[in-house]
C-alpha positions in Angstrom: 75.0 -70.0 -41.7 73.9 -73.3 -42.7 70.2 -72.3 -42.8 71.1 -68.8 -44.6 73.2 -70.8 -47.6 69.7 -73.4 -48.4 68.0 -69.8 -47.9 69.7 -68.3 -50.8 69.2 -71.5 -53.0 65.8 -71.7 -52.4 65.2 -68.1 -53.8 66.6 -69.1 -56.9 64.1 -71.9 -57.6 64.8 -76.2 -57.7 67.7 -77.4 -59.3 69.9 -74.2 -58.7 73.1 -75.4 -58.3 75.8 -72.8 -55.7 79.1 -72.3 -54.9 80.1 -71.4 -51.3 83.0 -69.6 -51.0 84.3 -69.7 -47.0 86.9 -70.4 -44.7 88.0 -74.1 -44.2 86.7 -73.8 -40.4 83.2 -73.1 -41.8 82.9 -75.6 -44.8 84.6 -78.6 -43.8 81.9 -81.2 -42.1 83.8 -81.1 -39.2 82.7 -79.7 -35.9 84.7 -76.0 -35.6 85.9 -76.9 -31.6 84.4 -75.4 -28.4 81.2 -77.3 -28.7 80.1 -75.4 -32.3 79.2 -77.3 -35.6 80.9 -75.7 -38.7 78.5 -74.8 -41.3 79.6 -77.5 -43.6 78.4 -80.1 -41.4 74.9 -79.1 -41.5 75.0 -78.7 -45.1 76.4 -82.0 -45.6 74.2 -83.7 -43.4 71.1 -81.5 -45.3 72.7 -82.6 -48.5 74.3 -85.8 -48.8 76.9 -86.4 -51.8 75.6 -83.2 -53.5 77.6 -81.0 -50.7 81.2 -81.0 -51.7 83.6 -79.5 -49.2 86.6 -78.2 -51.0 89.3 -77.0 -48.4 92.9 -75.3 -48.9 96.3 -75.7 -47.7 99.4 -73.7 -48.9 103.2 -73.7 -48.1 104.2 -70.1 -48.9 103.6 -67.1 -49.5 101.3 -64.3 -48.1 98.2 -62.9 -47.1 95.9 -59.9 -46.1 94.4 -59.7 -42.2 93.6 -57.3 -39.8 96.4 -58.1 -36.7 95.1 -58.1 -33.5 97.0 -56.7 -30.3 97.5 -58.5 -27.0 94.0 -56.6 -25.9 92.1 -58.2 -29.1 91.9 -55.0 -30.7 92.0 -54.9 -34.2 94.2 -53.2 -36.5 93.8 -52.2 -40.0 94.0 -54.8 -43.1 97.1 -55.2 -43.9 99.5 -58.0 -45.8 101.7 -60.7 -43.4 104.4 -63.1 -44.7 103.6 -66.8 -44.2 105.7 -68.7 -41.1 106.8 -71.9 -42.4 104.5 -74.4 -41.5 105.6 -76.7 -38.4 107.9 -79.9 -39.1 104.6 -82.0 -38.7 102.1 -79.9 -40.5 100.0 -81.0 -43.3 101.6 -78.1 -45.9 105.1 -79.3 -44.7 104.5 -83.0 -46.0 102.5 -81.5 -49.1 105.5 -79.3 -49.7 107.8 -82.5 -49.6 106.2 -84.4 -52.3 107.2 -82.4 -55.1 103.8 -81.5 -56.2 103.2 -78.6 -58.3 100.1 -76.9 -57.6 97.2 -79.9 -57.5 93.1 -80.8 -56.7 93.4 -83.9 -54.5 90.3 -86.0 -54.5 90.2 -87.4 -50.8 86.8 -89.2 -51.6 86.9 -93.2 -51.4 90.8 -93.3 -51.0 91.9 -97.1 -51.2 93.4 -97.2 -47.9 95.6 -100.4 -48.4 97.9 -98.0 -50.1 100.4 -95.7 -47.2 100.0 -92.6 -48.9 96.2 -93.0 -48.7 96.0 -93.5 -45.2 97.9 -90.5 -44.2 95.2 -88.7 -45.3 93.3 -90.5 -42.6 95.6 -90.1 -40.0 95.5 -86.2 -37.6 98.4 -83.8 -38.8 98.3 -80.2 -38.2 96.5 -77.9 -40.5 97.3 -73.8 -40.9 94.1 -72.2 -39.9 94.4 -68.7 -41.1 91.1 -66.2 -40.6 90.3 -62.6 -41.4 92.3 -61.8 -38.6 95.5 -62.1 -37.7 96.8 -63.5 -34.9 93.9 -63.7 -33.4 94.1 -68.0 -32.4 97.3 -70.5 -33.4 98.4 -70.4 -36.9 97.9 -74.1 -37.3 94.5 -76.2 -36.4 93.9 -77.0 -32.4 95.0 -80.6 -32.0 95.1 -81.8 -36.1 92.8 -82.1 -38.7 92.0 -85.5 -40.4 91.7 -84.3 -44.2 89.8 -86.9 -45.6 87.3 -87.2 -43.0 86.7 -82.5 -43.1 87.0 -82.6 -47.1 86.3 -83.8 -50.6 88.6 -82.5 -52.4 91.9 -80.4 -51.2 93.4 -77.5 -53.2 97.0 -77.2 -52.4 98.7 -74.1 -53.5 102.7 -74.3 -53.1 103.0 -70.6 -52.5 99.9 -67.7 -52.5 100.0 -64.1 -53.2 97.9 -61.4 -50.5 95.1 -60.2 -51.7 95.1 -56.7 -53.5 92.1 -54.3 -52.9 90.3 -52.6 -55.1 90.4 -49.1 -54.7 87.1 -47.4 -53.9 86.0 -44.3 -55.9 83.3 -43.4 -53.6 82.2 -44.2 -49.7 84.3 -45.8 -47.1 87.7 -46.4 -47.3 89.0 -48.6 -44.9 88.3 -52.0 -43.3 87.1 -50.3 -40.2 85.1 -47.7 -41.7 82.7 -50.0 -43.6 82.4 -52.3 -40.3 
């Protein structure tokens, strides 16, 4: 994926500039678990302080997946309520603190200060992909934030997704795939 992102930059001639828009498993700089290394690692490693990983958390809300049975066979896309995050979960402290929606800049974070370094310490982190539920709701072990991102969007409650409605061609999620 790595390798397909400078791909698309390259087209575009020197000093294009891109957003990446992904899941958290593939942009952080992290490696993903069972031996893979996400995308964002190699772009970081490629591209120094000019790759900005930009992850998300949320506390409530909803979203659009396609379930997946006991057999891991897919469903069709359809909208889930969030669980509420675990006791120990990253969203639950982030919920706590009273902030409203907010950017959080983890980047050089003077770790003298308590609040800093919690962002250094492991919590749990909800881990939600295209489908749903096909692996835990909440990252394998933890996550360390400031060590997978630059910067963390936390919204305090998200909305699913509304498609668009098609006027022509397939319908549905399974059609197109």
């Amino acid at each position: 994926m790595a390798d397909n992102v400078d791909w698309a930059v390259q087209q575009l001639g020197p000093g294009t500039r891109a957003v990446l828009w992904s899941h958290n498993g593939h942009i952080n700089r992290q490696a993903s678990g069972a031996g893979r290394v996400a995308m964002g690692h190699w772009l970081a490693a490629r591209h120094g302080p000019a790759y900005l990983a930009v992850g998300f958390a949320f506390g409530a809300g909803g979203f659009q997946a396609v379930p997946v049975d006991d057999n891991g066979s897919p469903g069709w896309l359809q909208p889930f309520d969030l669980p509420r995050p675990a006791p120990e979960a990253c969203e639950t402290a982030l919920l706590a603190s009273g902030l409203p929606n907010a950017i959080l800049n983890l980047r050089n974070l003077d770790l003298t200060r308590t609040g800093a370094r919690w962002f250094h310490e492991p919590h749990p982190l909800r881990e939600v992909g295209d489908r749903y539920p096909a692996r835990e709701a909440f990252t394998p072990g933890a996550a360390v934030l400031a060590s997978r991102f630059d910067l963390l969007v936390f919204l305090r409650t998200v909305t699913p997704s509304r498609p668009l409605e098609r006027r022509q061609g397939p319908q549905t999620f399974r059609e197109r795939f």
